[in-house]
N, C-alpha and C positions, 0 to 999 in steps of 0.2 A: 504494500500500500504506500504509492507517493503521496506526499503534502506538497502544496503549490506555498511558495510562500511570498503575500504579496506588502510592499513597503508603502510608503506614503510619505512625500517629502512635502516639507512647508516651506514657501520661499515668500520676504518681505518685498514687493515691488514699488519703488518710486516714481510714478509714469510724471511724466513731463503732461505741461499743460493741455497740449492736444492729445492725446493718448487718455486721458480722463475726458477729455468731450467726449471722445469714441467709444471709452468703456460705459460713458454715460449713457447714448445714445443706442450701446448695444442692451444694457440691463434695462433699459424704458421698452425698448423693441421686443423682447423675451417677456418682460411683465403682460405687454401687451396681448402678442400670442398667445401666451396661456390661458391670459383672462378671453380672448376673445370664441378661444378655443372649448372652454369650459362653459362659456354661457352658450355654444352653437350646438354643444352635445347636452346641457341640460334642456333649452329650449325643443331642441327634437326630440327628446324621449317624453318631454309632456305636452308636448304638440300632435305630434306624428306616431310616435311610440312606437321609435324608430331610436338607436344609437351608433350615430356615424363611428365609421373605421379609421384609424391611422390616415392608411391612405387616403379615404376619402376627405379627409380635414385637410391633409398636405394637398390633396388639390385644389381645395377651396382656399389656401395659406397663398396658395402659387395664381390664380385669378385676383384675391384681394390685394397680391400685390403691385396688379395692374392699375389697379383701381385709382383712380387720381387724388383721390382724399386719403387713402393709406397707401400713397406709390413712394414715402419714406423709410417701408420696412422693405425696399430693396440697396438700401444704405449700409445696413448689416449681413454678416455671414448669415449664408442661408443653415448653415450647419444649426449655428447656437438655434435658430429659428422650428429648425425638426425638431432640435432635441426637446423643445418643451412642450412639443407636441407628441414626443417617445415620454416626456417625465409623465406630461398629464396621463395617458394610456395605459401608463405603470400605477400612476394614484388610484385611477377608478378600478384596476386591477386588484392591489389591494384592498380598496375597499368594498368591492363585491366579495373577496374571500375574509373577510372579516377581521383583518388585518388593521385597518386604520379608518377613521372615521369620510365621511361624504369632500370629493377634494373642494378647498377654498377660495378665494379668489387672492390674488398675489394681489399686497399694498405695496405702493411706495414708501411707505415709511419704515417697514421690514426690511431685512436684509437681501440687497441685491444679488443675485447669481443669473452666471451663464457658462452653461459647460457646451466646451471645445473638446471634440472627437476627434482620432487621429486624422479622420478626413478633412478637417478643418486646415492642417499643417501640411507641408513637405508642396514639392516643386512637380507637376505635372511633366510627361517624357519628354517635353518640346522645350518647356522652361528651364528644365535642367542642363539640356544638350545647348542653350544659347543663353542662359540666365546664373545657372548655378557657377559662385563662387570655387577661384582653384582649391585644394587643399591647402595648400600656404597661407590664403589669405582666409582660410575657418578657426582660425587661433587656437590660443591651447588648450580649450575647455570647450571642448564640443558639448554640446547642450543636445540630448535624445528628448524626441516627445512623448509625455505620459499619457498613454491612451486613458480617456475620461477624463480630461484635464478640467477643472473645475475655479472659476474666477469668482470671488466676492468682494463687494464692497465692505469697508465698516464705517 
């Protein structure tokens, strides 16, 4: 019998002034989807009495973000954008199997997150062949990405 054994590193970040617009604009974006996400699957199951799919929300995420009145949530990773629509999927999961209570609506005034999946990172085969940095100039500390990378405000 193997053990998987997994770690969890904590790191202090000082983002420079724009890099906090951006983190801001991604935590508003993410609060957003969830909330808008959560009120699209409560109002169908007491409308229609019906409960939208994963999928079917990412496509409705993917037209709204046509939409000219919410055509600012194509400003943010579409990543952080799935994933709160994979977090909500996992809440109401839970809480059909009696795990945790009916999911909430995310306030601004609670603590911000947005988690980045390895797809969020690394250089696409075209970017890399014209884009990606030599080894010389990757310095002495190469930084790996932590799948389920996870960002919060305090």
């Amino acid at each position: 019998m193997t053990h998987e054994i997994k770690r969890t590193y904590r790191y202090r970040l000082y983002p420079s002034e724009a890099q906090k617009a951006e983190l801001a604009r991604t935590f508003g974006c993410s609060r957003w989807v969830y909330n808008w996400a959560l009120e699209t699957k409560t109002k169908a199951y007491y409308q229609d009495e019906e409960s939208p799919s994963f999928t079917d929300l990412s496509g409705r995420l993917t037209s709204k973000k046509k939409e000219e009145e919410t055509e600012w949530l194509s400003e943010v990773s579409a990543v952080t954008l799935q994933q709160n629509l994979r977090n909500l999927n996992q809440a109401f999961t839970s809480f059909f199997e009696g795990r945790a209570e009916y999911p909430s609506f995310k306030s601004k005034k609670a603590g911000q997150t947005a988690r980045y999946v390895g797809t969020a990172f690394g250089l696409s085969r075209r970017e890399w062949e014209t884009e990606a940095p030599s080894f010389e100039d990757a310095g002495t500390h190469p930084c790996s990405v932590v799948e389920g990378a996870s960002v919060r405000s305090e």
